[in-house]
N, C-alpha and C positions, 0 to 999 in steps of 0.2 A: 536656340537656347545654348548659351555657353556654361560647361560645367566641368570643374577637377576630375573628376570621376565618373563614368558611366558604365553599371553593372546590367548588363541586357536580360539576365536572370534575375534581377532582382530590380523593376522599372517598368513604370505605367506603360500601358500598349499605346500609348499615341507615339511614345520616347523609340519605338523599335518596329512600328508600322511603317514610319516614314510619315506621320500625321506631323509631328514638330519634327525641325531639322537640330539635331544636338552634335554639335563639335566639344570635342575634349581636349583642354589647353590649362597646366598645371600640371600636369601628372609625370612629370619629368622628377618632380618631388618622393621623395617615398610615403606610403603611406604610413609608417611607423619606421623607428630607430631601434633597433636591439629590444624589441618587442617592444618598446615603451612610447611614450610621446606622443600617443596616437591624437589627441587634439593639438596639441604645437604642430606636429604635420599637417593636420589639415586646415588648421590657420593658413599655413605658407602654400597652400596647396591653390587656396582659393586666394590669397595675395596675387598670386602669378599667374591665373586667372584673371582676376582682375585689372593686371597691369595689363595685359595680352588683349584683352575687351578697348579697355581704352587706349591701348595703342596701334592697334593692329584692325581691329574689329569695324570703326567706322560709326558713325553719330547716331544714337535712338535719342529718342524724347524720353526715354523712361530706362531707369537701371535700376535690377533688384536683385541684393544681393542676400544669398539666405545661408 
């Protein structure tokens, strides 16, 4: 599982068991601007994500992005 963000405190027990393997790629972004923007951030957060998936990450038969 690739995701922007991964809060181990707050995140299904498969996510911190080690049952799925979760890398975090995006988060280079912040998650807010001057307290504000908090969805325009994480638009860009999961873009870069995304670019990082399909460039770097290697071929699945299925992408879901949420």
């Amino acid at each position: 599982m690739y995701t922007p963000h991964h809060d181990r405190t707050h995140a299904f027990k498969a996510t911190i068991d080690g049952t799925l393997d979760v890398e975090v790629h995006g988060s280079i972004w912040p998650a807010k601007i001057f307290g504000r923007f908090f969805a325009l951030c994480a638009i860009i957060r999961i873009v870069l994500c995304t670019l990082w998936v399909c460039l770097f990450a290697g071929k699945y038969d299925v992408y879901v992005i949420d």
